[in-house]
Steps between C-alpha positions, in 0.01 A plus 500: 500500500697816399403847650476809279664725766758713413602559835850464579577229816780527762567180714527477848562177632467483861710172522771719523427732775709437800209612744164592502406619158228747546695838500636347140215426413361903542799615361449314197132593457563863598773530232258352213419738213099496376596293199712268731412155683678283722551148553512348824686208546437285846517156678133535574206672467517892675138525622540772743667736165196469319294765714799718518530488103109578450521785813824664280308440163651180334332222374666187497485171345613172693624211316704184641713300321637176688629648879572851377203759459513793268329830508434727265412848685391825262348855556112437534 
């Protein structure tokens, strides 16, 4: 299923993050562009982010793929 966005898509993968990884996670969003979306890489699913996204106006899209979720946050 291909999307007909044109926005462009910066990674973060959370895997990485030596810590908690909410402050990257804000940093992230707050440096996104209105054309811009970001990917969310994590070993499982972040619940408690999705009423922070929708409170900051993102809209996100979950998806996992074997242990490792992915999700794809945007401007609302």
């Amino acid at each position: 299923m291909a999307s007909e966005s044109t926005a462009t898509e910066t990674t973060l993968d959370v895997r990485e993050i030596d810590g908690p990884p909410f402050d990257d996670i804000v940093a992230a969003l707050e440096a996104l562009a209105a054309d811009e979306r970001l990917r969310l890489i994590a070993p499982f699913e972040p619940k408690p982010l999705y009423e922070v996204l929708e409170a900051r106006g993102f809209t996100h899209e979950s998806e996992r793929r074997a242990d490792v979720w992915h999700i794809r946050i945007e401007r609302a």
